[in-house]
Backbone atoms as SQL, in Angstrom:
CREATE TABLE atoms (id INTEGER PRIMARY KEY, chain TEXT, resi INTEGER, resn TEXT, atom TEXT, x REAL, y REAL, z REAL);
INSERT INTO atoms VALUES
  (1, 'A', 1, 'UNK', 'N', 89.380, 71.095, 86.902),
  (2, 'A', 1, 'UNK', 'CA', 88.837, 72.379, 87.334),
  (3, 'A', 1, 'UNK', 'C', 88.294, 73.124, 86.125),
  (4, 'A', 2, 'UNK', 'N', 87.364, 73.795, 86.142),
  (5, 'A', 2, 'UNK', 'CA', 86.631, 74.524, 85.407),
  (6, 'A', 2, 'UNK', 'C', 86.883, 76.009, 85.632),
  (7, 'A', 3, 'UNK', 'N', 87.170, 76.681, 84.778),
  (8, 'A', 3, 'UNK', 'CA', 87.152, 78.514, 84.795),
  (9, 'A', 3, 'UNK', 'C', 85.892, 79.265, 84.363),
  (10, 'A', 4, 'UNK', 'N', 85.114, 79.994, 84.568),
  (11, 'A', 4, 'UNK', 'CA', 83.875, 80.790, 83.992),
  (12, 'A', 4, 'UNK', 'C', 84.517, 81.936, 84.012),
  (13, 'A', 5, 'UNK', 'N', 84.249, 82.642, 82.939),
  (14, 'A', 5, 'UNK', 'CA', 84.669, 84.092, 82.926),
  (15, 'A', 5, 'UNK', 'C', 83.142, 85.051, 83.022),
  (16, 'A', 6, 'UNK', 'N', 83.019, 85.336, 83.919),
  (17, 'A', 6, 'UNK', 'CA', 81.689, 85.784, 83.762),
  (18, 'A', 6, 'UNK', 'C', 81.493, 87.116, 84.398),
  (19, 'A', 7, 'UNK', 'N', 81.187, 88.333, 83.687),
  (20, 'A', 7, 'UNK', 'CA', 80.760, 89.585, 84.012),
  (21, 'A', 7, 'UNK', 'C', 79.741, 89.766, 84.820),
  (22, 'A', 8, 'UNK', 'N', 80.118, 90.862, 85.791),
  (23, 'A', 8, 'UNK', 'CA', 79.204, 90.999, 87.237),
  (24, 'A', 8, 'UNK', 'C', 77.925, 91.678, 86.728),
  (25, 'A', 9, 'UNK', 'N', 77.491, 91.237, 85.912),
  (26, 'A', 9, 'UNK', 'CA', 76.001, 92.413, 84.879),
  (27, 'A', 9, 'UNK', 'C', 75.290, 90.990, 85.320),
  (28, 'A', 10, 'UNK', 'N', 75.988, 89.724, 84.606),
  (29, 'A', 10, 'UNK', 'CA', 75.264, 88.642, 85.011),
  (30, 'A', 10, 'UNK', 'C', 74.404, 88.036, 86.523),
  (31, 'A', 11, 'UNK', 'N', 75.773, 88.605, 87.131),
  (32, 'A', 11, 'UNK', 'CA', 75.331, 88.211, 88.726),
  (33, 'A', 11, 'UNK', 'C', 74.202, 89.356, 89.361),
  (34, 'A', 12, 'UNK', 'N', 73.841, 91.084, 88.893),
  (35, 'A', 12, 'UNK', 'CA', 73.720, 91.632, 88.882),
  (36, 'A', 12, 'UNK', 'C', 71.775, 90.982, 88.380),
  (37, 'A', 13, 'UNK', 'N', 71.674, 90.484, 87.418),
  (38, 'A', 13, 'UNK', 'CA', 70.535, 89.767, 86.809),
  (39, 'A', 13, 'UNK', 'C', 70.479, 88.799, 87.465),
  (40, 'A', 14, 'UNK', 'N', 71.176, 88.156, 88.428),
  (41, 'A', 14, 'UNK', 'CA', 70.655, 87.107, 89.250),
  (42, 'A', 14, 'UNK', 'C', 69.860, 87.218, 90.408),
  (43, 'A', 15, 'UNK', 'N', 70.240, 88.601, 90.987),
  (44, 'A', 15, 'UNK', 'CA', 70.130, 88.940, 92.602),
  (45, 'A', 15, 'UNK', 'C', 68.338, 89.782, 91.945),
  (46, 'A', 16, 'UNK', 'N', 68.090, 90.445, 90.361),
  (47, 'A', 16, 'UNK', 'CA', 67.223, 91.494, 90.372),
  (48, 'A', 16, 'UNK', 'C', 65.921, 90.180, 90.761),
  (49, 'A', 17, 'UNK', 'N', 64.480, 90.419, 91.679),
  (50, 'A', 17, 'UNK', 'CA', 63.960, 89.616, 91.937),
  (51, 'A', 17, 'UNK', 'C', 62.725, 90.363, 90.711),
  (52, 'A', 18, 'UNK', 'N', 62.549, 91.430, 90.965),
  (53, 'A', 18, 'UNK', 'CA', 61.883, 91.834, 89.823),
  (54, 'A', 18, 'UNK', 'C', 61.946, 91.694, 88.297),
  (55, 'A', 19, 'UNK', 'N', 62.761, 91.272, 87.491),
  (56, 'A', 19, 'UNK', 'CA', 63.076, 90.992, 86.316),
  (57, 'A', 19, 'UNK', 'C', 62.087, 89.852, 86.396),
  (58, 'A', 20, 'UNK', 'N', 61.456, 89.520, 84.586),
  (59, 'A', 20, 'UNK', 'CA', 60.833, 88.516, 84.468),
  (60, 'A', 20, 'UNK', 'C', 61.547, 87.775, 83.410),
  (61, 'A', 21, 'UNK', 'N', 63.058, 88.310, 83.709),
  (62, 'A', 21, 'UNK', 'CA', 64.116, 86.523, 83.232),
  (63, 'A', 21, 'UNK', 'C', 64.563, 86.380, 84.564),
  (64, 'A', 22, 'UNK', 'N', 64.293, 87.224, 85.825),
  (65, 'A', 22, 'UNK', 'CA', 65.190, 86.329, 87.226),
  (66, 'A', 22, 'UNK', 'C', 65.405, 84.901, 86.680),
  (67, 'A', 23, 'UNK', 'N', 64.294, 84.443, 87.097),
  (68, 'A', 23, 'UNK', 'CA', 64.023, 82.734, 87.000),
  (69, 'A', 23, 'UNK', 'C', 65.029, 81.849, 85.957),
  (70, 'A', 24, 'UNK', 'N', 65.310, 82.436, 85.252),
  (71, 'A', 24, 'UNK', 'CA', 65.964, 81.646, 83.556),
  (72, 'A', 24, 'UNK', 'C', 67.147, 81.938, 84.168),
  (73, 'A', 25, 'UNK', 'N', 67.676, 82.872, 84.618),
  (74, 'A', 25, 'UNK', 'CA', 69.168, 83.205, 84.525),
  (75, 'A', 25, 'UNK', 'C', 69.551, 82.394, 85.982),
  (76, 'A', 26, 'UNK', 'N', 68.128, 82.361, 87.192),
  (77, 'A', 26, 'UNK', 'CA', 69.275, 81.969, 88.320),
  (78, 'A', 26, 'UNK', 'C', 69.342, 80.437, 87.714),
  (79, 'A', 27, 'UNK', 'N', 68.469, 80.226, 87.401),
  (80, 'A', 27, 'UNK', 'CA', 68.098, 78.313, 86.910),
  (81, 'A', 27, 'UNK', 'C', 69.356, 77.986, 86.342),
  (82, 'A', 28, 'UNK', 'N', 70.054, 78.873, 85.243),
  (83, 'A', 28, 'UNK', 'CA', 71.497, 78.832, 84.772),
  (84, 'A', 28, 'UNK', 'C', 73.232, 79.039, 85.298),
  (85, 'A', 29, 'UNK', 'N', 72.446, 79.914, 86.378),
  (86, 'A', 29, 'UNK', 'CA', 73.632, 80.070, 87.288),
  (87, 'A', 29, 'UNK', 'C', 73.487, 79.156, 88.615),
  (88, 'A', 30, 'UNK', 'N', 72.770, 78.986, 88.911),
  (89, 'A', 30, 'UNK', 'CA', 72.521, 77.984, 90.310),
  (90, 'A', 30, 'UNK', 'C', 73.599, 76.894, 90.007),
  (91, 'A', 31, 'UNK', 'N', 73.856, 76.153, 88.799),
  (92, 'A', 31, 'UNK', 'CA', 74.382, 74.683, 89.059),
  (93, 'A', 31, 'UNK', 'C', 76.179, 75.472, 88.891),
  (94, 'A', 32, 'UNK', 'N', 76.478, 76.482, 88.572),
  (95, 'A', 32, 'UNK', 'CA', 77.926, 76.941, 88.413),
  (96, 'A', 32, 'UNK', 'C', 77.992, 77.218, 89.992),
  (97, 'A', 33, 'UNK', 'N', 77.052, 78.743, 90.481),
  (98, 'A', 33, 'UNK', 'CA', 77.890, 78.938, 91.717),
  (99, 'A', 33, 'UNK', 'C', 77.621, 78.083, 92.559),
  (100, 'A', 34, 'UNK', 'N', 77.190, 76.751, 92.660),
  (101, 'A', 34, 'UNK', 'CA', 76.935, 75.655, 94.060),
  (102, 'A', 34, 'UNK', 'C', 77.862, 74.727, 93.344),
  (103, 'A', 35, 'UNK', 'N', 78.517, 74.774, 92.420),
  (104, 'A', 35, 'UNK', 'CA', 79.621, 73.582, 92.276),
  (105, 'A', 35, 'UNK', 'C', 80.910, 74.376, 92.641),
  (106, 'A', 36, 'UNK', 'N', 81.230, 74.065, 93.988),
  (107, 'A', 36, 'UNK', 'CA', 82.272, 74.213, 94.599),
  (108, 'A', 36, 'UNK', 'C', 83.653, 74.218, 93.465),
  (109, 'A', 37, 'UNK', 'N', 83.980, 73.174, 92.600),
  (110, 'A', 37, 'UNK', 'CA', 84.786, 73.203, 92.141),
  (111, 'A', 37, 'UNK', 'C', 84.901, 74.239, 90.416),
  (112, 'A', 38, 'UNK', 'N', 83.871, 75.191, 90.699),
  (113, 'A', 38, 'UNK', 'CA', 84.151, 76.372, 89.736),
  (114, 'A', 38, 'UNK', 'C', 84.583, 77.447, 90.443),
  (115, 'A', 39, 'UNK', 'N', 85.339, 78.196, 89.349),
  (116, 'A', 39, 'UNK', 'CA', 86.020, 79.254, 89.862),
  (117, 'A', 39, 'UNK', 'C', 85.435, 80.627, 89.127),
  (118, 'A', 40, 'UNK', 'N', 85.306, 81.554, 89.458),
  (119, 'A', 40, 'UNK', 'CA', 84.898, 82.525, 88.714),
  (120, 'A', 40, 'UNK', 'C', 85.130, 83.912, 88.615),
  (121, 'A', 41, 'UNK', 'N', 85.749, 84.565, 87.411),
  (122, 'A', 41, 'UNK', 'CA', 87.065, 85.454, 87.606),
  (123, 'A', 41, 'UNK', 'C', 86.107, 86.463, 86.619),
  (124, 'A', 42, 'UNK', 'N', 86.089, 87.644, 86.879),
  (125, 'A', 42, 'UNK', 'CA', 85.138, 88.644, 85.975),
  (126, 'A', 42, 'UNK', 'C', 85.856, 88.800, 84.965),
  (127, 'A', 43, 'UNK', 'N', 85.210, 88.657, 83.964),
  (128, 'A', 43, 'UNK', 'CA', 85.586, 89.519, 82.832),
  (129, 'A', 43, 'UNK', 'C', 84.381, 90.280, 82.101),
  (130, 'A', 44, 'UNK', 'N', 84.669, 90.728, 80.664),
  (131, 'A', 44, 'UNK', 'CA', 83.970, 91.362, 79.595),
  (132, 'A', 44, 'UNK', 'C', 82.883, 89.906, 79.129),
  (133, 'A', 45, 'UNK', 'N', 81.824, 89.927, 78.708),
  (134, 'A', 45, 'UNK', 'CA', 80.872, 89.339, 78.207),
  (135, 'A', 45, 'UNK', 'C', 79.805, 90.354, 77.465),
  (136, 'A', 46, 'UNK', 'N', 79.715, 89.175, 76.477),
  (137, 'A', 46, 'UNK', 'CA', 78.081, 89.603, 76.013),
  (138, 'A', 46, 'UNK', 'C', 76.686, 89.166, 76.387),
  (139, 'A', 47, 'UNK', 'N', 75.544, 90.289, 76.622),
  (140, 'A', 47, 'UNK', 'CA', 74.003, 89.618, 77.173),
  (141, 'A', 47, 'UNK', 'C', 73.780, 89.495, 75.521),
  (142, 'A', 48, 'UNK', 'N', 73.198, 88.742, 75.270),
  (143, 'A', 48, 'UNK', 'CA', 72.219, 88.524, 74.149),
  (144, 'A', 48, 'UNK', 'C', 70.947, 88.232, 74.502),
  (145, 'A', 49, 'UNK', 'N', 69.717, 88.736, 73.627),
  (146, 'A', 49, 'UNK', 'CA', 68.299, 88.591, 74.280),
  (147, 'A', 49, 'UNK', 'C', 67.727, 88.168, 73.179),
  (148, 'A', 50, 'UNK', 'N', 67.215, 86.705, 74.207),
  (149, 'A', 50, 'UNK', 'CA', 66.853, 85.674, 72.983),
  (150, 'A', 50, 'UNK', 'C', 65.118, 85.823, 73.549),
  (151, 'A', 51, 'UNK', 'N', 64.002, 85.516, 73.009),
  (152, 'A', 51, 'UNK', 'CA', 62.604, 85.559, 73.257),
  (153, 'A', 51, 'UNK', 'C', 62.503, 85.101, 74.801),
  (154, 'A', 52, 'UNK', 'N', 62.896, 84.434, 75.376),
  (155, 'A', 52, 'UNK', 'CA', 62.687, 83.472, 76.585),
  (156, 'A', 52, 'UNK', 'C', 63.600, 84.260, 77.440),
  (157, 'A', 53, 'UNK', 'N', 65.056, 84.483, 77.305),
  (158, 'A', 53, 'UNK', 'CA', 65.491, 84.938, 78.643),
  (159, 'A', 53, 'UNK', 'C', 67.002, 85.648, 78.328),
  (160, 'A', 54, 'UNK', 'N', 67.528, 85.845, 78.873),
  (161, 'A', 54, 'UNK', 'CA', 69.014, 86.520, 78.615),
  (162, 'A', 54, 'UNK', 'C', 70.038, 85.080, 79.008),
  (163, 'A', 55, 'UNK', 'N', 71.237, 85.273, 78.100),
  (164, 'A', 55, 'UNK', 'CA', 72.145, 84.330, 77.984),
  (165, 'A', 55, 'UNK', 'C', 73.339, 85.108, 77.532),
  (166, 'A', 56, 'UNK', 'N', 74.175, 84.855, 78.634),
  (167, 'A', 56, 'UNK', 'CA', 75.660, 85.394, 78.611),
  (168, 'A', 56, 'UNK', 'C', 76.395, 84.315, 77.633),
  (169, 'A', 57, 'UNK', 'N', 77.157, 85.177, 76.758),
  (170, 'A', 57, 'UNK', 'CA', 78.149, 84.440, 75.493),
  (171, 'A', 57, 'UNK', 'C', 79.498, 84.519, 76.587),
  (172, 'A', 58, 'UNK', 'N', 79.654, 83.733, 77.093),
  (173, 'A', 58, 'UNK', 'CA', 81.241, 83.152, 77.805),
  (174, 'A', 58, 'UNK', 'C', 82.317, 83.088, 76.584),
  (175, 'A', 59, 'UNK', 'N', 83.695, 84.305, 76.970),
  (176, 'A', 59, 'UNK', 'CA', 84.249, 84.251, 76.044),
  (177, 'A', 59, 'UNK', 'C', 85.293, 83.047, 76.236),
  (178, 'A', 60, 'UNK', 'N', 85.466, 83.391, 77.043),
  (179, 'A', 60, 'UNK', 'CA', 86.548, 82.019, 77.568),
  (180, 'A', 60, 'UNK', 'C', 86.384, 81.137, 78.490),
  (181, 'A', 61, 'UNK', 'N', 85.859, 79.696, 77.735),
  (182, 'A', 61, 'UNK', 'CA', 85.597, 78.493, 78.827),
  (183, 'A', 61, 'UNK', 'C', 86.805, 77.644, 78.918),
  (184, 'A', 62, 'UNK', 'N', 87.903, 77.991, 80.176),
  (185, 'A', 62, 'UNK', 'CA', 88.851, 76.735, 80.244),
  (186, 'A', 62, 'UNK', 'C', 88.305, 75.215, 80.902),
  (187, 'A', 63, 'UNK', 'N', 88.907, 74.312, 80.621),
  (188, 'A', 63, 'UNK', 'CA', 88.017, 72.999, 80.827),
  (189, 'A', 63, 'UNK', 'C', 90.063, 72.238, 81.499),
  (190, 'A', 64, 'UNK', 'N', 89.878, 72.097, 82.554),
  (191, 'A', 64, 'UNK', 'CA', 91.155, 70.941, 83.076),
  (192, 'A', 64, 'UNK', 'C', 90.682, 69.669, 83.157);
């Protein structure tokens, strides 16, 4: 099983259709929330803004 700790700012940038990183961020989140066997528990994160798109720094990735 896999853990994502991932802040609702992220999911928040997934749903905006107007943003012109939508596309980058759902492309990144699509394969987490359709794999059934992730779990995903909010926490604190950082956005960092790289030229191309926004990318959440995951502070804590547990791996079972």
């Amino acid at each position: 099983m896999t853990i994502f700790f991932i802040d609702t700012n992220i999911l928040w940038w997934y749903f905006v259709k107007n943003s012109k990183y939508h596309k980058s961020v759902k492309k990144f989140l699509d394969p987490l929330i359709l794999d059934t066997e992730n779990s995903f528990i909010v926490n604190e994160f950082v956005m960092i803004e790289f030229p191309f798109f926004y990318i959440c720094n995951i502070l804590i990735l547990a791996v079972y």
